[in-house]
C-alpha positions in Angstrom: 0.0 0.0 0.0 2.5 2.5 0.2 3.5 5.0 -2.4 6.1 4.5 -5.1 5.8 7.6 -6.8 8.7 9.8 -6.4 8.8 13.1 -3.8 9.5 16.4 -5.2 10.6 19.5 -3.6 7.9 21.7 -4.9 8.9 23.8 -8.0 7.1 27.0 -7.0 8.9 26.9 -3.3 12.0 26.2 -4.8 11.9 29.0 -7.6 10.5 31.5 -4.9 13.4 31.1 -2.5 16.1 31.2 -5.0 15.3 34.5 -6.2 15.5 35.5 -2.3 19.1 36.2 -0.7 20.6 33.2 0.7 20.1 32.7 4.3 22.6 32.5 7.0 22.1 29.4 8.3 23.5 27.4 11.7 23.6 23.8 10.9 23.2 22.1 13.9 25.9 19.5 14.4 26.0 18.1 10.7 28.3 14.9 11.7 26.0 12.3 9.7 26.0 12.0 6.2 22.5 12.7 5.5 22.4 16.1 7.2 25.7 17.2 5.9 24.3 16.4 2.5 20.9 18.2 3.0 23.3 21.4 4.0 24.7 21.0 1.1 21.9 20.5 -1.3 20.6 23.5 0.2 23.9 25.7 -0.3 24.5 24.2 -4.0 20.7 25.6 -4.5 21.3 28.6 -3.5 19.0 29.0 -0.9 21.6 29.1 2.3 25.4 30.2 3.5 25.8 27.5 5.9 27.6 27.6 9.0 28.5 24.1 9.9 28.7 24.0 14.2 29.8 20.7 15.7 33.1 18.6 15.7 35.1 19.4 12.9 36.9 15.7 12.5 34.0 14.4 12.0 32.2 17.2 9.5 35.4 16.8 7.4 35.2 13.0 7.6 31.8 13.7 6.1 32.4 16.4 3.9 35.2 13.9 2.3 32.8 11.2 1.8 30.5 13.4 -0.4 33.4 15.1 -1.7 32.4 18.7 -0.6 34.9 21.4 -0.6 34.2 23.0 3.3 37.4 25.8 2.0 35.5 28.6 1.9 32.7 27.6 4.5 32.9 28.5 8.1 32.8 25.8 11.0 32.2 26.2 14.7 33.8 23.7 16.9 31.7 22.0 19.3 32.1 19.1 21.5 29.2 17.2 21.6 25.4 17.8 20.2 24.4 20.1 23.5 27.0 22.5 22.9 26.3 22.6 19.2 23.0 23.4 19.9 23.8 25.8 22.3 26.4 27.8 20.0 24.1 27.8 17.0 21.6 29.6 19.0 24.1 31.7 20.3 25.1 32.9 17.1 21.5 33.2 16.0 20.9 35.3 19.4 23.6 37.8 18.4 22.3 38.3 14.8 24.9 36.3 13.1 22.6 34.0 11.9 19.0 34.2 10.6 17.7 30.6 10.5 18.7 27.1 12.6 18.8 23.8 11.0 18.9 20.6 12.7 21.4 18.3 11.9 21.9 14.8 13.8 21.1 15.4 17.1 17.6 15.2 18.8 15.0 17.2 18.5 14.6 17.9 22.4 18.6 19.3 22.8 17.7 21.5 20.0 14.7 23.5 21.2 16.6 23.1 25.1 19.4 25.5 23.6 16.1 27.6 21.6 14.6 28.3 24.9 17.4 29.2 27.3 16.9 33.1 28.4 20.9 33.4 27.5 20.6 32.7 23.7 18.0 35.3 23.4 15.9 33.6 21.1 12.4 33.4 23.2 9.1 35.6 22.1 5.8 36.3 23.7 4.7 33.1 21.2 4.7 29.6 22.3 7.1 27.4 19.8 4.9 25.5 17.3 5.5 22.8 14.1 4.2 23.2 11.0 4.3 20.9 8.1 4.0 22.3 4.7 2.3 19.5 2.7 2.6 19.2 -1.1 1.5 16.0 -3.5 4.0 15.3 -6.4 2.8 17.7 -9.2 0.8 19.8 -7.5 1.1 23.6 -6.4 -1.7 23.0 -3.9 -0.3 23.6 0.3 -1.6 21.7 3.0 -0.4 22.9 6.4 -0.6 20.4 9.4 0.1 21.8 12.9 1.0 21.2 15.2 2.7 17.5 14.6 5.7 17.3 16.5 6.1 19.5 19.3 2.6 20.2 21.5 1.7 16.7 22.8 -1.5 18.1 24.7 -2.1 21.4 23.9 -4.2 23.3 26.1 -6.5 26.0 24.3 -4.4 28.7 25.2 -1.8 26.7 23.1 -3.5 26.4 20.4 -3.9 30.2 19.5 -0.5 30.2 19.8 0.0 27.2 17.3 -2.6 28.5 14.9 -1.1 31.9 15.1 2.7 30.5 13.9 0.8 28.4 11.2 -1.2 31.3 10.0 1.8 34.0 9.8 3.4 31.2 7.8 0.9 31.0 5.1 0.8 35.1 5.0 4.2 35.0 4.0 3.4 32.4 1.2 0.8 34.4 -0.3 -2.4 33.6 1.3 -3.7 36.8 2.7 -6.6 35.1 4.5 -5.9 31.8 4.6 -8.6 29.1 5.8 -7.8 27.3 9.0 -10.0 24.1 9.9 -10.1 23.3 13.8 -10.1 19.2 13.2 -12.0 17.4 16.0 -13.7 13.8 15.6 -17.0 15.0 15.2 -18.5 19.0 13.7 -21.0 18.8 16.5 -19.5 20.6 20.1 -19.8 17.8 22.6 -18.4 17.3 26.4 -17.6 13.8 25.6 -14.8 15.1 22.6 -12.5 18.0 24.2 -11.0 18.8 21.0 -14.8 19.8 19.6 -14.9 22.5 22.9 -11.8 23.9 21.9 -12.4 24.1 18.5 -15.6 26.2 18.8 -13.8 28.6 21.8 -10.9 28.9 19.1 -13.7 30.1 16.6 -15.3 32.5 19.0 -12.1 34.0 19.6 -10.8 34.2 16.4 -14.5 36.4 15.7 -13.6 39.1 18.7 -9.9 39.2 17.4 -8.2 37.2 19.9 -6.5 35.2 16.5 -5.8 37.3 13.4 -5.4 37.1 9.7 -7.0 33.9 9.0 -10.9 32.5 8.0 -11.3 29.7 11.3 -14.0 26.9 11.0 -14.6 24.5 13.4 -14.9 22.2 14.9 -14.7 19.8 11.6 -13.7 16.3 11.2 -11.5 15.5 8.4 -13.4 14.7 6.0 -15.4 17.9 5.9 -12.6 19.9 6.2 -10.7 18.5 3.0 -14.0 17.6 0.6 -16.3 19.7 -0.7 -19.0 16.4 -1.0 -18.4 15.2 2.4 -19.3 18.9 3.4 -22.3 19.1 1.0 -23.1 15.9 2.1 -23.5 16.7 5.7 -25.0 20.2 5.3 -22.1 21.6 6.5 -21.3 25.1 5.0 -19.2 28.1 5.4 -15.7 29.4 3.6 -13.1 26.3 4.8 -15.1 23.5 4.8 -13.9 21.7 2.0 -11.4 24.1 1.0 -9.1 24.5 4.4 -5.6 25.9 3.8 -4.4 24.6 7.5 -5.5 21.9 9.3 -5.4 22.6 13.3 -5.3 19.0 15.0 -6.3 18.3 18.3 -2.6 17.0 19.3 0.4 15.6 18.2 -0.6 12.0 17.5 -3.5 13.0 15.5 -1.4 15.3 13.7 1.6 13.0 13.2 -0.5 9.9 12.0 -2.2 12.7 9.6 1.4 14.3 7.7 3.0 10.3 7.9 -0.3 9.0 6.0 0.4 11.5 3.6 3.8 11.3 3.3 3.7 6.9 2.7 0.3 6.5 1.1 0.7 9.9 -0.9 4.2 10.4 -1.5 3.3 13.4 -0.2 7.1 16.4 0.7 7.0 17.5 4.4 8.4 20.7 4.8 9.2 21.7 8.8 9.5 24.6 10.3 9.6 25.3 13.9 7.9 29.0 14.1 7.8 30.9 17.4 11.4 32.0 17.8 13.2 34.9 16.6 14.5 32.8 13.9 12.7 29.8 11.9 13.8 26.6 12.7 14.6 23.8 9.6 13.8 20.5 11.5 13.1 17.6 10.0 13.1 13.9 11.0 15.9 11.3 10.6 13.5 9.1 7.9 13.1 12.6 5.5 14.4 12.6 2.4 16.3 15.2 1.0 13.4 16.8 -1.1 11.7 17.7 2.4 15.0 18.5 3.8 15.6 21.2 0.6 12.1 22.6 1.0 11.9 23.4 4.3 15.0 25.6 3.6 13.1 27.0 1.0 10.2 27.1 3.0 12.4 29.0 5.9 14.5 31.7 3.4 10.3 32.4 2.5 9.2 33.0 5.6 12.4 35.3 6.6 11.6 37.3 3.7 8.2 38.5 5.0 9.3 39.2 8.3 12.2 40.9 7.4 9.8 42.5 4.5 6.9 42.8 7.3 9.5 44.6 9.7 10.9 47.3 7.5 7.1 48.6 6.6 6.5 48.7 10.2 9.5 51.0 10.8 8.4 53.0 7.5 5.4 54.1 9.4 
């Protein structure tokens, strides 16, 4: 049953970001072939200036094995993954560079180093996932979030998720993109939590609590992804059917949902970690290099808008 059609980086993401600067990137202890090679397909792209941080014997071990010229690159010295992760955000804290990307190391040291006071990385936002979901051929986004790092996310987390996912699709073009609050049901009941959150989510996202996007819910699947299922049910509205990003409940549902995609669908996963001063490139150990090149795309993108979101603020 699984997919043996071959992922693609999408065209248009790629094509976008390589008519953007290229990003100053720390790679986060790159010691494995596989994330050595994804900084490089990234650099060879054009899309980052990588800074390679973690131990250098072993990044030239690696560099030699894919026969990649480190000359004119700059490397950080670090002992082990903790202080890698803790220098990358340390030269992300200090402006030297503009987006993180996770090499082989896990996930947790990563976001320990993100959220230390000292590497001056925190906002007022909660940290959030968000997985950019294309099919093979298609221009048509998907986003999923929050997949990977909210296990149980209270409501309070949630407008903070939402609010990471929807300033993500701003920067890709939707202006008012259409979020669907996913629960197991569309009717607000005790017995499903998810279905109460969904609906306080919608009234606050009515009185302005959650900004910038069209939010429906609470919808199951189904509804949120097919127009018949939606016509079907008597279920109206703008994202029934049409929803830009899907808002799950918590991190299983979400990470059964983007996997599904990615094995039955041959569906490209794009991750960003949003919430920081800086985007976050983080991607799993199974991801192929066509998810690992478009969430760099996806994260030289998103910098753009800030950084283009930033200077109009200043110009008023």
């Amino acid at each position: 049953m699984l997919s043996t059609i071959p992922r693609e980086c999408p065209a248009f993401l790629l094509e976008r970001a390589k008519a953007l600067p290229r990003v100053v990137t720390a790679v986060v202890n790159p010691v494995n072939q596989l994330s050595l090679e994804s900084a490089r397909q990234a650099s060879d792209q054009g899309l980052i200036e990588p800074v390679l941080v973690g131990d250098p014997a072993q990044i030239r071990a690696q560099a030699e094995a894919i026969d990649w010229d480190l000359h004119d690159l700059r490397l950080l010295a670090a002992a082990d993954e903790g202080q890698s992760a803790e220098l990358a955000c340390a030269l992300a804290g200090a402006g030297e560079a503009a987006a993180l990307m996770k090499g082989h190391l896990h996930t947790d040291a990563l976001l320990r180093a993100v959220l230390k006071r000292e590497a001056g990385l925190r906002t007022a936002s909660r940290l959030s996932h968000v997985f950019h979901m294309t099919l093979p051929g298609s221009d048509k986004a998907l986003s999923i979030t929050d997949a990977v790092i909210n296990v149980q996310p209270t409501l309070v987390d949630k407008i903070h998720i939402a609010q990471n996912a929807i300033e993500l699709m701003h920067a890709l073009g939707y202006q008012l993109p259409r979020m669907a609050v996913l629960s197991g049901t569309e009717e607000v009941t005790r017995s499903m939590p998810s279905s109460q959150d969904a609906a306080e989510l919608v009234k606050l996202a009515a009185i302005g609590a959650l900004r910038g996007a069209c939010v429906e819910g609470p919808l199951a699947f189904d509804n949120a992804v097919s127009l018949e299922a939606a016509r079907i049910k008597g279920i109206g509205g703008q994202v029934a059917g049409n929803a830009d990003i899907l808002l799950v409940p918590n991190l299983e549902a979400g990470n059964m949902l983007f996997k599904q995609m990615v094995y039955f669908m041959s569906a490209t996963a794009a991750g960003l970690v949003l919430g920081a001063r800086v985007p976050i490139i983080l991607t799993s150990r199974a991801d192929p290099l066509e998810a690992r090149l478009a969430s760099c795309a996806l994260a030289s993108i998103f910098i753009d808008h800030r950084q283009q979101a930033q200077a109009r603020a200043l110009a008023h």
